[in-house]
Biopython code that builds the backbone (N, CA, C, O; Angstrom):
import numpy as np
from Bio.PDB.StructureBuilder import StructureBuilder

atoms = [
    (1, "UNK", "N", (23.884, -10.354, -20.973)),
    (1, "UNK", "CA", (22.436, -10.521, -21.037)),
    (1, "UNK", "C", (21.827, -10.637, -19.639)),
    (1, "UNK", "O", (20.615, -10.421, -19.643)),
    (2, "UNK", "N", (22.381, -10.936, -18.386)),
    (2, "UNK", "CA", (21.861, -11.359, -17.165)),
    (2, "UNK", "C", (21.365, -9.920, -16.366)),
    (2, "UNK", "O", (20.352, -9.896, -15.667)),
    (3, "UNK", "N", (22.175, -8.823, -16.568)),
    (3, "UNK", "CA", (22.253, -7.407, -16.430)),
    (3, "UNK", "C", (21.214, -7.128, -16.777)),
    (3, "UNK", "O", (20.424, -6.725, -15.923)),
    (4, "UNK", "N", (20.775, -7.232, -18.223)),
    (4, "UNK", "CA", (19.518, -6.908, -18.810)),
    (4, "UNK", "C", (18.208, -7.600, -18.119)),
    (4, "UNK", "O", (17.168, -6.965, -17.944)),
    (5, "UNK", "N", (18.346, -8.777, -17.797)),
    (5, "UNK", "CA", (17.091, -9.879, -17.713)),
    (5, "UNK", "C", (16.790, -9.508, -15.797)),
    (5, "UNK", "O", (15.682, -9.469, -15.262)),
    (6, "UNK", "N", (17.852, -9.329, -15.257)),
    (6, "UNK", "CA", (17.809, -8.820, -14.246)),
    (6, "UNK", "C", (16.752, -7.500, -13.510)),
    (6, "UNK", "O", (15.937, -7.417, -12.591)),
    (7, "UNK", "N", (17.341, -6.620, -14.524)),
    (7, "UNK", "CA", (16.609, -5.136, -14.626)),
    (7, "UNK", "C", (15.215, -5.349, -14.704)),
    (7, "UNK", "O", (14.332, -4.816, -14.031)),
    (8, "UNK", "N", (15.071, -6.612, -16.054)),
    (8, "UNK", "CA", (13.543, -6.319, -16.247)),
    (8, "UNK", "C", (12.419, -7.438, -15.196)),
    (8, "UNK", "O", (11.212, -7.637, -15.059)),
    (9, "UNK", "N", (13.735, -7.948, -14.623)),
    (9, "UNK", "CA", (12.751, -9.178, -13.335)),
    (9, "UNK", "C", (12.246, -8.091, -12.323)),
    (9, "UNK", "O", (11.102, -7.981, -11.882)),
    (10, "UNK", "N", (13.470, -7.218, -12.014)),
    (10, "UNK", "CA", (12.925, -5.857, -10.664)),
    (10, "UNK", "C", (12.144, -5.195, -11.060)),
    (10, "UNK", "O", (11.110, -4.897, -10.463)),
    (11, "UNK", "N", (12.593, -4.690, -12.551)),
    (11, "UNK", "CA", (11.067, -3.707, -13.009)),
    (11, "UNK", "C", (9.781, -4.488, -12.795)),
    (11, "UNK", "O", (8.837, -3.896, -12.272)),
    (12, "UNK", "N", (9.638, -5.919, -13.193)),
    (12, "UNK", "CA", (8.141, -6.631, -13.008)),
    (12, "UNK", "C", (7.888, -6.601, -11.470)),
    (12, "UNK", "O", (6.771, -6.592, -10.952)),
    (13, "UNK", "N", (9.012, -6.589, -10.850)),
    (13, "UNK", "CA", (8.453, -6.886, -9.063)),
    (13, "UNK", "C", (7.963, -5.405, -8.639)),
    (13, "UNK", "O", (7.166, -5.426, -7.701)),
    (14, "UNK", "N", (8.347, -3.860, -9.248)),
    (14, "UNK", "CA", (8.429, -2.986, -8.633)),
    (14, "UNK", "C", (6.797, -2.834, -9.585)),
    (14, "UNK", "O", (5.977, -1.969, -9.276)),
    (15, "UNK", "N", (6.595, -3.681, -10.567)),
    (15, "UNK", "CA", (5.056, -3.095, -10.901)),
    (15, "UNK", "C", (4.237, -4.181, -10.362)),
    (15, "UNK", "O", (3.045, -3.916, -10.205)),
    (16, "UNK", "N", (4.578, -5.163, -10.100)),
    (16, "UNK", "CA", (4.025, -5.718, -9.034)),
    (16, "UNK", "C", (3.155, -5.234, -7.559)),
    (16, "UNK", "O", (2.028, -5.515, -7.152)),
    (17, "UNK", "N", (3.932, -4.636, -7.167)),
    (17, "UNK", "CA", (4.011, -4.084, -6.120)),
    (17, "UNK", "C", (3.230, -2.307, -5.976)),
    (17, "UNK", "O", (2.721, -1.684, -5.044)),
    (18, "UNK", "N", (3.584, -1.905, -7.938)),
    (18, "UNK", "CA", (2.995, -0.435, -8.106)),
    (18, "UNK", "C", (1.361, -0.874, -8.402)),
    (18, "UNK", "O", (0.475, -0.042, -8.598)),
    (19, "UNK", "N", (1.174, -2.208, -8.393)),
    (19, "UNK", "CA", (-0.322, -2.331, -9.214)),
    (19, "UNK", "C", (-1.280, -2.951, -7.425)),
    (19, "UNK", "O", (-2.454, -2.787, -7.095)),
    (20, "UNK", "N", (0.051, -3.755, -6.552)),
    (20, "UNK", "CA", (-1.135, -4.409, -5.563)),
    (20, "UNK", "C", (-1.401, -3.280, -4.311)),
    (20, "UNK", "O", (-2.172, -3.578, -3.399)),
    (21, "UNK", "N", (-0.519, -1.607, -4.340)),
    (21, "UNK", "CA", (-1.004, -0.987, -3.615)),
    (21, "UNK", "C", (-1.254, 0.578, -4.675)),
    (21, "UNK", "O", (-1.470, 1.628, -4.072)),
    (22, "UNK", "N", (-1.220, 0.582, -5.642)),
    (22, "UNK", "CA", (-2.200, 1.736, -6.534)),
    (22, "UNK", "C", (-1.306, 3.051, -6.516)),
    (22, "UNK", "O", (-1.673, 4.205, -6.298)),
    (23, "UNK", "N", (0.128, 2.508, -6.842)),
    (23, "UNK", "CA", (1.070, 3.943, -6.430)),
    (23, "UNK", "C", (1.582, 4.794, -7.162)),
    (23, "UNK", "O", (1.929, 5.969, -7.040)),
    (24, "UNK", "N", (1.585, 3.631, -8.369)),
    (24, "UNK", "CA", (2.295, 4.918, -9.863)),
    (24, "UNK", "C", (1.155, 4.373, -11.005)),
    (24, "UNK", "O", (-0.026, 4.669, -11.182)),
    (25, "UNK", "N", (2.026, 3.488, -11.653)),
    (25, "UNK", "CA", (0.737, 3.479, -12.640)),
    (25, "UNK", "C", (-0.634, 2.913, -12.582)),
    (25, "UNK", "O", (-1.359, 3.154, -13.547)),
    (26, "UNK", "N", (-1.071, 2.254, -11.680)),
    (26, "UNK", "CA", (-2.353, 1.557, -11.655)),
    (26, "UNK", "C", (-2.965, 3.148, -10.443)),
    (26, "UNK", "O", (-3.844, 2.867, -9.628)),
    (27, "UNK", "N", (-2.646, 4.035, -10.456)),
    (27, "UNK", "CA", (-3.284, 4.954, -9.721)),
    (27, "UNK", "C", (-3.249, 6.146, -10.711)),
    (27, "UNK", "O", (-4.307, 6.754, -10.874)),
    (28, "UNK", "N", (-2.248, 6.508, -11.326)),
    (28, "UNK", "CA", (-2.472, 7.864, -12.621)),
    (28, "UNK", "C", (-1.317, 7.375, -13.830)),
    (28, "UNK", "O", (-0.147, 7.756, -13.785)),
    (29, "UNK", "N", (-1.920, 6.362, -15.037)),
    (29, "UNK", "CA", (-1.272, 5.524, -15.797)),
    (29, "UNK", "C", (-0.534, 7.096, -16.836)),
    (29, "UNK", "O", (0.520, 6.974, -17.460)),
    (30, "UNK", "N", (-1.120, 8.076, -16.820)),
    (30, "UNK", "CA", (-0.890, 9.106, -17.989)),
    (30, "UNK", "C", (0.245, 9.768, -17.110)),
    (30, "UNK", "O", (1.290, 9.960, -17.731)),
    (31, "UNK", "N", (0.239, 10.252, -15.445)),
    (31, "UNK", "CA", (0.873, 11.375, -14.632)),
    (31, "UNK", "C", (2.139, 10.576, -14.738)),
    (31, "UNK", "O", (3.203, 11.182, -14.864)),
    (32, "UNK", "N", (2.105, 8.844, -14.683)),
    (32, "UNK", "CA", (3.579, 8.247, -14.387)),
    (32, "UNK", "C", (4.359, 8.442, -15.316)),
    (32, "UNK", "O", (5.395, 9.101, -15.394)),
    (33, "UNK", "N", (3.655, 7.664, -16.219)),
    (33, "UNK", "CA", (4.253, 7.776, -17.774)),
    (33, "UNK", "C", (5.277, 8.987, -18.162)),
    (33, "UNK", "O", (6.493, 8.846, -18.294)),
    (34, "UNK", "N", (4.750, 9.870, -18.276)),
    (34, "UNK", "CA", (4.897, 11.449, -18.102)),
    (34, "UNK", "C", (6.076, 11.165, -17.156)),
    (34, "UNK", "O", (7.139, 11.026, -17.762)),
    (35, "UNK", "N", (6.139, 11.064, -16.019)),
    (35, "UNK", "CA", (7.045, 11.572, -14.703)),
    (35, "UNK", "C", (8.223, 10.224, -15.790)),
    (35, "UNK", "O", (9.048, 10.946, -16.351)),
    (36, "UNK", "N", (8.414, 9.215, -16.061)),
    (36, "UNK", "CA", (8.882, 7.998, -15.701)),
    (36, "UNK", "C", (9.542, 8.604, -17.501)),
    (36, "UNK", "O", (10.637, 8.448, -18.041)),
    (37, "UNK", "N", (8.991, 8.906, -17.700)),
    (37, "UNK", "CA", (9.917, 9.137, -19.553)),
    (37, "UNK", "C", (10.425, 10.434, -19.517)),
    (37, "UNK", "O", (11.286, 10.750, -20.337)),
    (38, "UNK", "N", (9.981, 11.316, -18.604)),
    (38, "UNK", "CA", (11.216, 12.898, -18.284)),
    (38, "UNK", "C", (11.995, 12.671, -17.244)),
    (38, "UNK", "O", (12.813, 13.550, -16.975)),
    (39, "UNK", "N", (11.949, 11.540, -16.463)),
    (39, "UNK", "CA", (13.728, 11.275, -15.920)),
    (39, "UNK", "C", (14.658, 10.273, -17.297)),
    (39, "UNK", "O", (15.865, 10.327, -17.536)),
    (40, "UNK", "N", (13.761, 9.551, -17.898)),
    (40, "UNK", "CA", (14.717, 9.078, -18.623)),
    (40, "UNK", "C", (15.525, 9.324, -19.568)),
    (40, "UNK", "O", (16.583, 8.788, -19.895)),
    (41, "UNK", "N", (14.650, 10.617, -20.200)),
    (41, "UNK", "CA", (15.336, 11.570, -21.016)),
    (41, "UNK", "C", (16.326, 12.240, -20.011)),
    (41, "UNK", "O", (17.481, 11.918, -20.290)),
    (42, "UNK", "N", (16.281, 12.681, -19.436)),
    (42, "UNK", "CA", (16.666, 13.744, -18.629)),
    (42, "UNK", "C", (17.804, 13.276, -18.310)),
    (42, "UNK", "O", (18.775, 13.992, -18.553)),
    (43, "UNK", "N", (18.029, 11.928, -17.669)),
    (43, "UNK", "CA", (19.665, 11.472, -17.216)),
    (43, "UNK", "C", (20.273, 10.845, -18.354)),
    (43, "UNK", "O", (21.497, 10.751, -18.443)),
    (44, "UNK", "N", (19.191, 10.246, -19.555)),
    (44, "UNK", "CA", (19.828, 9.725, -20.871)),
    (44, "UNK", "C", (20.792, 11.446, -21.355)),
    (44, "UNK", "O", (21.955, 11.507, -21.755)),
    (45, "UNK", "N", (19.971, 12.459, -21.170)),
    (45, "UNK", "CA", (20.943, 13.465, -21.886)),
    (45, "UNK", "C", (21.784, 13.308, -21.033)),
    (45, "UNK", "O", (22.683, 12.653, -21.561)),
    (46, "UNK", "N", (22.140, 13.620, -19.551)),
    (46, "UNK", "CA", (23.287, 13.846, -18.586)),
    (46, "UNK", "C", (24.477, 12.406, -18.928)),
    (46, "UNK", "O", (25.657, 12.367, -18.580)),
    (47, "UNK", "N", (23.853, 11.533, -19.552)),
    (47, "UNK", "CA", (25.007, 10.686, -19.754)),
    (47, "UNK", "C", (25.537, 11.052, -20.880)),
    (47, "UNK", "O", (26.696, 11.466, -20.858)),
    (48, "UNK", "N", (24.595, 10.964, -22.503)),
    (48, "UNK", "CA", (25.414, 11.598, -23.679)),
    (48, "UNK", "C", (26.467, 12.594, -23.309)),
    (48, "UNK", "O", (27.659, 12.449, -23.579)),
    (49, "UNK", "N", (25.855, 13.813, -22.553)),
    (49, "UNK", "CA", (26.946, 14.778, -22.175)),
    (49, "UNK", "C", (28.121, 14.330, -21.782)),
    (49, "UNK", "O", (29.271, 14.670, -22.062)),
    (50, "UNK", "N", (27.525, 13.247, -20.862)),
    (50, "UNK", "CA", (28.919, 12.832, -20.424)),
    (50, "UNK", "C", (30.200, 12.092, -20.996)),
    (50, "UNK", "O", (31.420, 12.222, -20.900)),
    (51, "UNK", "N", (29.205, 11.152, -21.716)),
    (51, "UNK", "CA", (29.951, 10.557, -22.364)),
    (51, "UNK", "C", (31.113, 11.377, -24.019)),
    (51, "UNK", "O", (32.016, 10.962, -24.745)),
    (52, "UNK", "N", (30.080, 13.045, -23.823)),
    (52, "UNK", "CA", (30.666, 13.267, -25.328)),
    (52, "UNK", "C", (32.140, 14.182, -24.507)),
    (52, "UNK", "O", (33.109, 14.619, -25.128)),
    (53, "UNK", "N", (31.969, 14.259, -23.300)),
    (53, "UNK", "CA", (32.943, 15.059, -22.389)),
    (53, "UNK", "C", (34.317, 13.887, -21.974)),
    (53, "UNK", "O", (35.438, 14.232, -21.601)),
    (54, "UNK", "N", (33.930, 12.759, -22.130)),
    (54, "UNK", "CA", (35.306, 11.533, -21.436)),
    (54, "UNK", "C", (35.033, 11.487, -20.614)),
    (54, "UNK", "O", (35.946, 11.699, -19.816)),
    (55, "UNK", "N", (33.695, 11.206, -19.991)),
    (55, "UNK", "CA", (34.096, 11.080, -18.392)),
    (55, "UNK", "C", (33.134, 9.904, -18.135)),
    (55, "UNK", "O", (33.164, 9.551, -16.956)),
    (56, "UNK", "N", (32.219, 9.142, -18.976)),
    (56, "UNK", "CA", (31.469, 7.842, -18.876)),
    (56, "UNK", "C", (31.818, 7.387, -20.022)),
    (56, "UNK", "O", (31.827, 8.004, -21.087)),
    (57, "UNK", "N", (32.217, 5.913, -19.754)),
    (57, "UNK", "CA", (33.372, 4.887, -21.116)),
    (57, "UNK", "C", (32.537, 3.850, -20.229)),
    (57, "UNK", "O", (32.275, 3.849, -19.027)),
    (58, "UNK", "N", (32.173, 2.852, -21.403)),
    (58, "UNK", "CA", (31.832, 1.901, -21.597)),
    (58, "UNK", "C", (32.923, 0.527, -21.095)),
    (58, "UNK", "O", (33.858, 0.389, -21.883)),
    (59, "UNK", "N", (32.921, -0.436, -19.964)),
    (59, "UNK", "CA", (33.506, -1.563, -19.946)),
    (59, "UNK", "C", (32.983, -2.344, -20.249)),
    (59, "UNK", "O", (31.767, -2.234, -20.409)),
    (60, "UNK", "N", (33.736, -3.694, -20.512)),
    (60, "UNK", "CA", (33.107, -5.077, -21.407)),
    (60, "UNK", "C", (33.303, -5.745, -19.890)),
    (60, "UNK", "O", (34.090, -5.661, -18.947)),
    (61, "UNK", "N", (31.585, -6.759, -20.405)),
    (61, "UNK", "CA", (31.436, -7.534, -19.015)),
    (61, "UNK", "C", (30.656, -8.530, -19.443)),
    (61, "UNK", "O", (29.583, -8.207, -19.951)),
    (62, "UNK", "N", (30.979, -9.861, -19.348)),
    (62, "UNK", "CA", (30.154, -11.242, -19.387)),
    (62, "UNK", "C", (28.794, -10.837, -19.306)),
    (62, "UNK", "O", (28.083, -11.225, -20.234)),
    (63, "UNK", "N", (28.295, -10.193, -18.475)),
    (63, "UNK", "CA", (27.189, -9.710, -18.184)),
    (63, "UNK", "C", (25.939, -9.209, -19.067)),
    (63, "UNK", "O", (24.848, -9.590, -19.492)),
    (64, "UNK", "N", (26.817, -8.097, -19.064)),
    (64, "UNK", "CA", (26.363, -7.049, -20.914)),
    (64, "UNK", "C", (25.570, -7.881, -21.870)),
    (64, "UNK", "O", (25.853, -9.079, -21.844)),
    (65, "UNK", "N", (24.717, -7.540, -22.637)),
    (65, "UNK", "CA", (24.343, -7.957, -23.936)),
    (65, "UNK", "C", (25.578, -7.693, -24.915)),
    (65, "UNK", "O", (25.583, -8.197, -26.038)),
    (66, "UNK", "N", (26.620, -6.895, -24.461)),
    (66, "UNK", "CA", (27.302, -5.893, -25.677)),
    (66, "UNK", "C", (26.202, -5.427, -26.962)),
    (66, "UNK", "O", (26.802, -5.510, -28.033)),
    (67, "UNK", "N", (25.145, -5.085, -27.096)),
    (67, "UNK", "CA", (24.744, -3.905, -27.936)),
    (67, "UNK", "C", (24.833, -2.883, -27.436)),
    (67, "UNK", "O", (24.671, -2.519, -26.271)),
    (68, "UNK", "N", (25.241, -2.114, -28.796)),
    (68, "UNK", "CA", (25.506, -0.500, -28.056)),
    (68, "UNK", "C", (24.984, 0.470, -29.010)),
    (68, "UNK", "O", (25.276, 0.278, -30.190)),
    (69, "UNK", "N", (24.227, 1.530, -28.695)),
    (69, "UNK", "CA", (23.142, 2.165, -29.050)),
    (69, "UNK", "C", (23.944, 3.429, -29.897)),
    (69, "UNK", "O", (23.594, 4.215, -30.778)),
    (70, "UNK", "N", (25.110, 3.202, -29.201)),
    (70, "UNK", "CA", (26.197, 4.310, -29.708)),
    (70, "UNK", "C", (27.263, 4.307, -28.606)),
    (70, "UNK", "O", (27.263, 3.722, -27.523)),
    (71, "UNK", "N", (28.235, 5.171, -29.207)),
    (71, "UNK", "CA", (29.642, 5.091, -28.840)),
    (71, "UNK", "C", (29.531, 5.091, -26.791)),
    (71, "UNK", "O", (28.825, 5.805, -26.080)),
    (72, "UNK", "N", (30.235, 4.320, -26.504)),
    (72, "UNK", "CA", (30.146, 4.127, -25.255)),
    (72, "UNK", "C", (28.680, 4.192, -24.524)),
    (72, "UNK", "O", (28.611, 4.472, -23.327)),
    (73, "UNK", "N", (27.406, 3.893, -25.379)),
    (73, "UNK", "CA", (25.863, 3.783, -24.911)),
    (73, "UNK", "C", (25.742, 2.380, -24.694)),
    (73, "UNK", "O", (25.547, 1.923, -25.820)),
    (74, "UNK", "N", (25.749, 1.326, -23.775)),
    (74, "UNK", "CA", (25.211, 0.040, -24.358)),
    (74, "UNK", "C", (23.580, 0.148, -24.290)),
    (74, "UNK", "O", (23.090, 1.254, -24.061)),
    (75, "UNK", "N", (22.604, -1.160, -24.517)),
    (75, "UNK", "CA", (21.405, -1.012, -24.521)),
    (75, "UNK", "C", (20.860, -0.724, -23.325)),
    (75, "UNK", "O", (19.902, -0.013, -23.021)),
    (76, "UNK", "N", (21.721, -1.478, -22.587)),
    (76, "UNK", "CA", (21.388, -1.988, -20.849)),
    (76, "UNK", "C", (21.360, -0.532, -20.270)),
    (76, "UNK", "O", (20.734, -0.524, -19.210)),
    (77, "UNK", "N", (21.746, 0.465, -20.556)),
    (77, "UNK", "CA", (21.580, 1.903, -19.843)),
    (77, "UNK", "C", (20.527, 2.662, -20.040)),
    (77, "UNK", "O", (20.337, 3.398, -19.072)),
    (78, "UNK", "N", (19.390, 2.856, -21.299)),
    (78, "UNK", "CA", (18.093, 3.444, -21.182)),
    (78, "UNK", "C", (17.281, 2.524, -20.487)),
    (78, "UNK", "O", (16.147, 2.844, -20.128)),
    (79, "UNK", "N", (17.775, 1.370, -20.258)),
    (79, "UNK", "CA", (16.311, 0.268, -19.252)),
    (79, "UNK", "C", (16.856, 0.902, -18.191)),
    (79, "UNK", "O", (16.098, 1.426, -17.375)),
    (80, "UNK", "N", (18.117, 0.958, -18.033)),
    (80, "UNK", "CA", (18.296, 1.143, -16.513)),
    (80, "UNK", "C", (17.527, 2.780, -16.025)),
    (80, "UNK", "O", (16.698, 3.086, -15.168)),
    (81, "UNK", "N", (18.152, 3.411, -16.865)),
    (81, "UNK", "CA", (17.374, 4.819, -16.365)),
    (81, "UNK", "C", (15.974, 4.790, -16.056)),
    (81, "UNK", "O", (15.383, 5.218, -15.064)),
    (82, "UNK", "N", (15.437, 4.056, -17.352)),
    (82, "UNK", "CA", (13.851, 3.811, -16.833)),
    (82, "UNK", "C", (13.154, 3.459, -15.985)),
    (82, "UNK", "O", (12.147, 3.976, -15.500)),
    (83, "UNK", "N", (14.170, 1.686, -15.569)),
    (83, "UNK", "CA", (13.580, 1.536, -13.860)),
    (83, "UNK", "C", (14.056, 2.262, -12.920)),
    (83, "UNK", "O", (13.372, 2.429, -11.910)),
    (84, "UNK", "N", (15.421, 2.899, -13.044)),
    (84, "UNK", "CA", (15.506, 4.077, -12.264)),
    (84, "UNK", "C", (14.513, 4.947, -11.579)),
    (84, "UNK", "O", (14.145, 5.028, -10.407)),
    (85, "UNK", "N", (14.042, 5.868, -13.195)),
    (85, "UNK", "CA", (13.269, 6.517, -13.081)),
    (85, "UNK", "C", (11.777, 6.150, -12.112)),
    (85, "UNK", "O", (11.277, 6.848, -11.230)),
    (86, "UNK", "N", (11.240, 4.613, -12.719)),
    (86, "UNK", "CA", (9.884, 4.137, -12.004)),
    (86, "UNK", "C", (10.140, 3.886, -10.681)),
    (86, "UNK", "O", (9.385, 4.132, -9.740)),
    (87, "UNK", "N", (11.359, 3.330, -10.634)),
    (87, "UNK", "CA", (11.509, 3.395, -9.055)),
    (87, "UNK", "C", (11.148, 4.520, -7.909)),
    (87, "UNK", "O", (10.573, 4.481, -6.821)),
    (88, "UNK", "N", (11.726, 5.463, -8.640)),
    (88, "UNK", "CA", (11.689, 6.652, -8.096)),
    (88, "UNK", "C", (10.296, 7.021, -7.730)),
    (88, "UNK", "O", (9.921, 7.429, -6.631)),
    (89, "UNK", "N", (9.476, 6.796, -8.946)),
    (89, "UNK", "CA", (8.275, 7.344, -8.745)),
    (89, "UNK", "C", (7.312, 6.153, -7.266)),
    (89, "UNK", "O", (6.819, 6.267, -6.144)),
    (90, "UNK", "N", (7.498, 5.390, -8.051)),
    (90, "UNK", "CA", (6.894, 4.430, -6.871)),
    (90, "UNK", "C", (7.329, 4.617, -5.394)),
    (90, "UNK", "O", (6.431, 4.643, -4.553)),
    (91, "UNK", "N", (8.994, 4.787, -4.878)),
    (91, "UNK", "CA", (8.915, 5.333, -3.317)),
    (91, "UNK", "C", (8.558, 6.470, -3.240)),
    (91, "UNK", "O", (8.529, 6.948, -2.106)),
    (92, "UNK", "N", (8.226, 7.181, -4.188)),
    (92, "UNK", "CA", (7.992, 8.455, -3.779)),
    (92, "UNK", "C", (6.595, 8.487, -3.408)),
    (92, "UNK", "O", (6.252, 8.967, -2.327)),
    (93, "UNK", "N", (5.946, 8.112, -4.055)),
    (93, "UNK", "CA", (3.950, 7.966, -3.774)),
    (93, "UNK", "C", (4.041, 6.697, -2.655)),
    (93, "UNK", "O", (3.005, 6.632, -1.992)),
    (94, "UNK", "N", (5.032, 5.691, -2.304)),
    (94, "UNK", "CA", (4.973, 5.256, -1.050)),
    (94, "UNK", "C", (5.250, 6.263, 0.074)),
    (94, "UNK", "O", (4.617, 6.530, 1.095)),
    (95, "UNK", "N", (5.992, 6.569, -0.255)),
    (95, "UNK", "CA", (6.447, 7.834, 1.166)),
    (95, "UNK", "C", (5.256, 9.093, 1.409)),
    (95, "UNK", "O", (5.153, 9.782, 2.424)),
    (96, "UNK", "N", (4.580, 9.155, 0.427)),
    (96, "UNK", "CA", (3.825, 10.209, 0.116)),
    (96, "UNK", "C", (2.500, 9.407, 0.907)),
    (96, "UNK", "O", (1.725, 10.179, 1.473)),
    (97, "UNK", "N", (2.255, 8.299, 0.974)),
    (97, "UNK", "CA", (1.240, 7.461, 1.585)),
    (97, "UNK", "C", (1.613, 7.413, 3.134)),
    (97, "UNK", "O", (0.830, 7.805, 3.999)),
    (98, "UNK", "N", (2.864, 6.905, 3.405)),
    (98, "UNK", "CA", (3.137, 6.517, 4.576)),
    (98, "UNK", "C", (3.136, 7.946, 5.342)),
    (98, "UNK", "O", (2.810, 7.996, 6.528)),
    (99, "UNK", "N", (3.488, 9.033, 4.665)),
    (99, "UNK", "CA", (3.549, 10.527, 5.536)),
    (99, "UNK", "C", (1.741, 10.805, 5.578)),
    (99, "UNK", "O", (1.092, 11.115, 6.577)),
    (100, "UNK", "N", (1.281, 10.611, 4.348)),
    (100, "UNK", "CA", (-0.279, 11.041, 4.842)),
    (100, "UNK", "C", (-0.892, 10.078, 6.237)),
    (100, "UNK", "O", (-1.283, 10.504, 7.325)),
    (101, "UNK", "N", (-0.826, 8.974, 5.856)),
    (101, "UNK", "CA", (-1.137, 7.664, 6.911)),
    (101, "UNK", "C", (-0.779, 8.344, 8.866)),
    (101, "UNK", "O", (-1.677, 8.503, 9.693)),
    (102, "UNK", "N", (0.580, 8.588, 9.099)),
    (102, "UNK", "CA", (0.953, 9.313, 9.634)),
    (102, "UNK", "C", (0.580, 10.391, 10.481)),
    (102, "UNK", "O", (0.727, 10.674, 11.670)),
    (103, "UNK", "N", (-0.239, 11.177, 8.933)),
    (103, "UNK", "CA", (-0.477, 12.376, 10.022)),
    (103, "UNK", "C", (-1.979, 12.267, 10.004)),
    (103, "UNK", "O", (-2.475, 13.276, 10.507)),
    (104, "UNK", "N", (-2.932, 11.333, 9.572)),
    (104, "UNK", "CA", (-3.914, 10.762, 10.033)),
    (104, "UNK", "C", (-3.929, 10.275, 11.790)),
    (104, "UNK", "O", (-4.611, 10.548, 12.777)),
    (105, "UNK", "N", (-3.017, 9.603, 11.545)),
    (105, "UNK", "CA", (-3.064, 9.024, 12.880)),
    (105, "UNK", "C", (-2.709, 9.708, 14.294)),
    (105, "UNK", "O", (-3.268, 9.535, 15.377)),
    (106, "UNK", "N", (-1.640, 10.516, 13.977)),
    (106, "UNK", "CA", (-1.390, 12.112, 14.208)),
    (106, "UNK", "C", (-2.814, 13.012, 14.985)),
    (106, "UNK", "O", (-3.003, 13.436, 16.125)),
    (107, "UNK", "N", (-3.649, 13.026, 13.689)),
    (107, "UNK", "CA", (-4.552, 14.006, 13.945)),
    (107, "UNK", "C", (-6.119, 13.229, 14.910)),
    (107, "UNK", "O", (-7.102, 13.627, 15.535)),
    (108, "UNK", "N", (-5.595, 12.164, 14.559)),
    (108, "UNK", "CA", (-6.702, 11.309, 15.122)),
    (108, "UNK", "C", (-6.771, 11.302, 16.053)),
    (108, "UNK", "O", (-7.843, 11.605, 16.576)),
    (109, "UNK", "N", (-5.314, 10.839, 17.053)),
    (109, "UNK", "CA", (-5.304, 10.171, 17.995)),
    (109, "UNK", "C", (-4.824, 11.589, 19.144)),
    (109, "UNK", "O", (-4.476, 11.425, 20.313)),
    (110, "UNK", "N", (-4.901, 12.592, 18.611)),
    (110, "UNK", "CA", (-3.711, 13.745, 19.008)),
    (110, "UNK", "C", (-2.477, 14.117, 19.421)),
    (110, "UNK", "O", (-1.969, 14.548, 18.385)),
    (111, "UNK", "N", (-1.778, 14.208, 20.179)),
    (111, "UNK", "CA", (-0.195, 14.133, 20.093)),
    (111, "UNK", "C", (0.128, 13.113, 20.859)),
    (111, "UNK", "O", (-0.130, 12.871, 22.038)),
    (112, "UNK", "N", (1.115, 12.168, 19.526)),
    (112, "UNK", "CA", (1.745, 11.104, 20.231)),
    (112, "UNK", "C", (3.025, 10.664, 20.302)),
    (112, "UNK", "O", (3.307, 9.696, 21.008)),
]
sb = StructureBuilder()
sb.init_structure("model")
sb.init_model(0)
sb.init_chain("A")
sb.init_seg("    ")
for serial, (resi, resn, name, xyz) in enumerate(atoms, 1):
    if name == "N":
        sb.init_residue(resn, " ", resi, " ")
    sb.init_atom(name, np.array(xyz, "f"), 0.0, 1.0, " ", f" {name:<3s}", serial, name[0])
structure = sb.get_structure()
């Protein structure tokens, strides 16, 4: 369960953080959404695959909730993809800020 409770303490800090500078969802709540549920599908299939291939197996860990969504799925792996996924989106519209910021200052100040 700590695995789980964990995930969802970083997910609150990373929307924390997406809401006090306007980067994923408190800036386009429909574009994230969208971006943040087609990585999760997207690596949720790359794991089924994987898992229906032998090559991702499930270990038991104090940690774990042990629910499992299916054969070698526990629960704790679609949260994870998800903050995965938001993560992603959030450095990415940071980096996407800090490069515009950049070449503001760039163009402002002229070559520096």
């Amino acid at each position: 369960m700590a695995y789980l409770t964990f995930m969802i303490a970083a997910a609150a800090g990373t929307a924390v953080l997406d809401a006090r500078l306007h980067l994923a969802f408190w800036r386009d709540p429909r574009a994230a959404a969208v971006t943040v549920a087609a990585g999760t599908v997207f690596f949720l299939a790359w794991d089924l695959a994987a898992i229906a291939a032998g090559v991702f197996r499930h270990g038991s860990s104090p940690l774990m909730t042990g629910v499992m969504l299916g054969p070698e799925l526990p629960l704790e792996e679609p949260v994870f993809l998800a903050f995965f996924s938001y993560t992603a989106v959030v450095l990415y519209a940071a980096a996407g800020r800090v490069v515009a910021a950049v070449a503001r200052r760039t163009d402002a100040g002229g070559n520096r």
